[in-house]
C-alpha positions in Angstrom: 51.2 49.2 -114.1 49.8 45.9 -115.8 46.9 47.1 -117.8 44.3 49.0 -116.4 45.1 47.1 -112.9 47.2 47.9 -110.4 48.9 44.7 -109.6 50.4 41.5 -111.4 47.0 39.7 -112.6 47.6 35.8 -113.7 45.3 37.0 -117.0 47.8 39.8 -117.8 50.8 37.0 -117.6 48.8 34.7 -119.8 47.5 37.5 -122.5 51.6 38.5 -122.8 53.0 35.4 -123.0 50.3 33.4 -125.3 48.6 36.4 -126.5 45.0 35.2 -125.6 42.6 34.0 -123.0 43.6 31.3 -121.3 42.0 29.3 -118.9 42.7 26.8 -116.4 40.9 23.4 -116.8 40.2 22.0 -113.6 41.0 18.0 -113.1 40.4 15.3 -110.6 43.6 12.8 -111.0 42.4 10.5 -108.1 45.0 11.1 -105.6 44.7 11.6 -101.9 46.7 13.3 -100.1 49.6 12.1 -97.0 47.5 13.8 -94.3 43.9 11.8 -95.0 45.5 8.1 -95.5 48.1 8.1 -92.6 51.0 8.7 -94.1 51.5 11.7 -91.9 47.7 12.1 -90.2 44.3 11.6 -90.6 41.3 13.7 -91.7 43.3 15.7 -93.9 43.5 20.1 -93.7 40.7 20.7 -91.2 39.2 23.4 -93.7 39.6 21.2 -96.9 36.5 19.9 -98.3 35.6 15.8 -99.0 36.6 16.7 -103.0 40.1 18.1 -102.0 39.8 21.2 -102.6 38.9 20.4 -106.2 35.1 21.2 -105.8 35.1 22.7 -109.2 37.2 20.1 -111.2 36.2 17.4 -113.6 33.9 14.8 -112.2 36.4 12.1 -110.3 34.6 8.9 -112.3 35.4 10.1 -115.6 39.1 9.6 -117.0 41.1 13.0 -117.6 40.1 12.6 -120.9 36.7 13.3 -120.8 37.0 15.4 -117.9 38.9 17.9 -119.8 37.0 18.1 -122.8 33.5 18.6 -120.4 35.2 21.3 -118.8 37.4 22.7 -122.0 34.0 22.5 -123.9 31.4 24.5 -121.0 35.0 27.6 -121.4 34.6 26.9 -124.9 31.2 28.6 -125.2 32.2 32.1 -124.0 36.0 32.5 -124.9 36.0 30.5 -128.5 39.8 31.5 -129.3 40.9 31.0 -125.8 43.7 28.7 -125.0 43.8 26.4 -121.6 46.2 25.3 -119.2 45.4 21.8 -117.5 45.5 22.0 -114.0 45.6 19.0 -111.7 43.7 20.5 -108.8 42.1 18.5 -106.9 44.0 16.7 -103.5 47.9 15.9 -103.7 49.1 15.5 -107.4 52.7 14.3 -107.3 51.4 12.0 -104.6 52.0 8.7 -106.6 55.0 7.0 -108.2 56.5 8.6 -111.0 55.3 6.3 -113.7 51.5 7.0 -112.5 52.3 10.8 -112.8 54.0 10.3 -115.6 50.7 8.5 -117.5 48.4 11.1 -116.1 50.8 14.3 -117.2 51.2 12.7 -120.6 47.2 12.2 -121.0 46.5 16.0 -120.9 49.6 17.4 -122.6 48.8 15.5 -125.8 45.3 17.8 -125.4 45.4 21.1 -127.5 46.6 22.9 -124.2 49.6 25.3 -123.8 50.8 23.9 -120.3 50.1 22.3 -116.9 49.7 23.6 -113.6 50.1 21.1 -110.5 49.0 21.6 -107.4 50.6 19.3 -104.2 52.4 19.6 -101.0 55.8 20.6 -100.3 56.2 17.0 -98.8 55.3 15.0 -101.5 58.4 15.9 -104.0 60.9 13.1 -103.6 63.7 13.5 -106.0 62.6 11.6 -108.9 59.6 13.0 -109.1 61.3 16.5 -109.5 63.1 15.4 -111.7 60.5 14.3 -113.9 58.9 18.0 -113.2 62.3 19.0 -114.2 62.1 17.6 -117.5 59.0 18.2 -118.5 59.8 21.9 -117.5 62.1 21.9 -120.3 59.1 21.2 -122.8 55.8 22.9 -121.6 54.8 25.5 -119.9 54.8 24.6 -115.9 53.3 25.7 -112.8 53.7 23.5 -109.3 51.3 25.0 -106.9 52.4 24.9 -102.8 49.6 25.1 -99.9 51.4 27.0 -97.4 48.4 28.6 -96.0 50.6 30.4 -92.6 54.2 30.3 -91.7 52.8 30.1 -87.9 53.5 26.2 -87.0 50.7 26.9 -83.9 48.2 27.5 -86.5 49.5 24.4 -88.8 49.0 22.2 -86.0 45.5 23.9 -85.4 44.5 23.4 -89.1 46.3 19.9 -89.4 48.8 21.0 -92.3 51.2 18.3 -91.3 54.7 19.7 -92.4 56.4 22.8 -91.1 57.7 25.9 -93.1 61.3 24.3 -93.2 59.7 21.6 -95.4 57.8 24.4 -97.9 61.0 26.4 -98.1 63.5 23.0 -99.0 60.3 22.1 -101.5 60.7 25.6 -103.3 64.4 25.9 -103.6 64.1 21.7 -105.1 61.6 23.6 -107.9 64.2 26.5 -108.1 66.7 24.9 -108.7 65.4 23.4 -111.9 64.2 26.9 -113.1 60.1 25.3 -111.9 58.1 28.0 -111.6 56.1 28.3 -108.0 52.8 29.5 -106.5 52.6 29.8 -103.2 48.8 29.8 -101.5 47.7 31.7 -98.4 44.6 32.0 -96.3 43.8 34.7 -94.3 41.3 34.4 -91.8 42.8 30.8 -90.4 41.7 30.3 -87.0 43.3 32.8 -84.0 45.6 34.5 -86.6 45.7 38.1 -85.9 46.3 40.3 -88.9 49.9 40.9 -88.1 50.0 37.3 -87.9 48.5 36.4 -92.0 51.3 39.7 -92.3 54.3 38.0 -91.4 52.8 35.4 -93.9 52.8 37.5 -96.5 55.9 39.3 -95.7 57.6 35.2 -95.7 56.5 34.9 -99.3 57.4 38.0 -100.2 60.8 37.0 -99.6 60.6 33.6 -101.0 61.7 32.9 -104.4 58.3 32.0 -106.0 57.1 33.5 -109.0 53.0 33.6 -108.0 50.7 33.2 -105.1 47.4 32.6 -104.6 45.7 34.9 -101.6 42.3 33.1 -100.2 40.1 33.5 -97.9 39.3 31.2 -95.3 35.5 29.3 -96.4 34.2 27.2 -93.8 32.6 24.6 -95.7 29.9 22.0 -94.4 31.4 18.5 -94.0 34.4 20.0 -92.8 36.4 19.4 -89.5 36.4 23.2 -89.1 32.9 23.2 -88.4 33.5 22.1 -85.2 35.5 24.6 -84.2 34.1 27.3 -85.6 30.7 25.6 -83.8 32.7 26.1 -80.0 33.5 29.4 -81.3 36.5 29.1 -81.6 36.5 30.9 -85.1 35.3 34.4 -86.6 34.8 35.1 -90.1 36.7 38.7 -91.3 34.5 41.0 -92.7 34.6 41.7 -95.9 36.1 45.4 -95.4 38.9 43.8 -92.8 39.4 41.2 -96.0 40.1 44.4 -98.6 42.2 46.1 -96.7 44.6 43.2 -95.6 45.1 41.9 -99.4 45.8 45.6 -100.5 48.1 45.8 -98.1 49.8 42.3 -98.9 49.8 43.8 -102.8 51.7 46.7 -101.5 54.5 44.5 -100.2 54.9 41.8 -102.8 57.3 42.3 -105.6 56.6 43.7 -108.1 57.0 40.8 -110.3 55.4 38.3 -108.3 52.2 37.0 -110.5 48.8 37.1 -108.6 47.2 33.7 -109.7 44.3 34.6 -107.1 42.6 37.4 -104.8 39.6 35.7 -103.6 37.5 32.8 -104.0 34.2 31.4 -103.9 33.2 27.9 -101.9 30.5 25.7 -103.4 27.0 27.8 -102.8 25.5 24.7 -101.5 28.7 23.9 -99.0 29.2 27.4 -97.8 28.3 28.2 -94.2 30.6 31.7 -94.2 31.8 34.5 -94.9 28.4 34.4 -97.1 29.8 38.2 -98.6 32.7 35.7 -100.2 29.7 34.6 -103.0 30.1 37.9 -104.5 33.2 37.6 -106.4 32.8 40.6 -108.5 32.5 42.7 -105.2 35.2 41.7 -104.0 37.6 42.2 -106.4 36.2 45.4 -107.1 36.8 46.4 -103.9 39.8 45.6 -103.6 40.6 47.8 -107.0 38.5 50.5 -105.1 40.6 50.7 -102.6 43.8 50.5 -104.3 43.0 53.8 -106.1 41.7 55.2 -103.0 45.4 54.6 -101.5 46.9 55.8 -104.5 48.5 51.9 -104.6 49.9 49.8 -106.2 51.9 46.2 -105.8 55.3 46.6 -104.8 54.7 50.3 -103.4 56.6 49.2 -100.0 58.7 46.0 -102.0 61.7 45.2 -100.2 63.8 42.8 -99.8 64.5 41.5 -95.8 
């Protein structure tokens, strides 16, 4: 076991490799993303809010300077030892040219901080820019974060992903190759999925050759393109019992050595139109413990390889 848990937390990683807290220190870079300006659609992922997903990073006016010392600083307070990864969040962050992620990567790793983590889309790492990721893998601690969401390319066109699986496998094995590490996200609760459907999901990344992944649940935010949908009815929340029982049954099936950046998350208060039970974090994830030692459980109980 890891701990007193019974799966593969992100906090038990961090504590055994650095030996204390560490947090993540949430950043706006600016970017956009291929699916908002054009590039490959318009309006972006149809549950994604106006800020990119980066609701809780640094405020985008201020440079990443001063947005990592506000947010550093508020951490600072509670954890006074801890230690902090920068992570661009918010948006695409290896949408750019090189030499613009270059000057923002540089910015934050000459803070006190023991790595980066980088969150994009498996279609925006052309070759030099892996190779830049590459490089500075070779010199700090590196994460590069993948939205996959659902290996289901009906709901990708649904929920306006814009790339198929193909495109998130060939992005992983690029990061692989160069020894990158990779978390992959997932959303369960995306519109008409079944729960053999977020399953097979799972049961994909299982398989994958990804060190993390990040399990959410789907928010339907206001401002959103998914309001509409969810307005025609054309999408139900899962209750938060369904919610427990499907991530327990994901741990059960992930290796073993898999690192679980993320169980459940919380949308804005003041942006949330449902699940409204997603607010309490604490309830979650203590149900989700509960139910693990109700099952007798643990990650990697039913691990194998396909």
């Amino acid at each position: 076991m890891w701990g007193d848990k019974r799966y593969h937390t992100w906090n038990y990683h961090l504590r055994e490799r650095f030996g204390a807290k560490v947090f993540k220190v949430m950043l706006d870079a600016g970017f956009t993303c291929p699916n908002r300006d054009g590039k490959v659609a318009i309006g972006g992922c149809t549950f994604c809010s106006a800020r990119g997903s980066g609701d809780f990073a640094g405020a985008r006016r201020d440079d990443l300077k001063k947005q990592f010392h506000d947010v550093a600083e508020r951490m600072h307070t509670k954890w006074p030892e801890a230690k902090y990864i920068g992570y661009f969040q918010a948006y695409t962050n290896t949408y750019a040219p090189v030499e613009e992620l270059r000057e923002c990567y540089e910015t934050i790793l000459e803070e006190d901080v023991v790595g980066l983590a980088i969150a994009t889309r498996p279609d925006c790492l052309p070759d030099d820019v892996v190779e830049y990721l590459a490089e500075m893998n070779q010199r700090t601690y590196l994460w590069v974060e993948l939205g996959l969401q659902t290996v289901h390319e009906s709901t990708a066109e649904l929920i306006n992903r814009a790339h198929d699986f193909e495109t998130y496998v060939e992005a992983v094995e690029k990061l692989r190759k160069h020894n990158i590490r990779v978390c992959s996200h997932i959303i369960l609760g995306l519109p008409g999925e079944t729960e053999e459907m977020m399953m097979e999901t799972a049961k994909a990344v299982a398989n994958l050759p990804v060190q993390g992944i990040k399990i959410h649940l789907l928010h339907l935010l206001k401002k959103t393109p998914l309001v509409k949908l969810w307005e025609q009815g054309g999408l139900e929340f899962l209750d938060q019992e369904t919610y427990t029982r499907l991530v327990v049954d994901i741990l059960e099936i992930l290796p073993p050595e898999m690192i679980i950046h993320r169980l459940t998350g919380d949308g804005p208060p003041e942006l949330l139109i449902g699940p409204m039970w997603s607010r309490r974090k604490w309830e979650v994830l203590n149900g989700i413990e509960r139910e693990l030692r109700q099952r007798n459980a643990w990650q990697g109980r039913l691990w194998k390889r396909d």
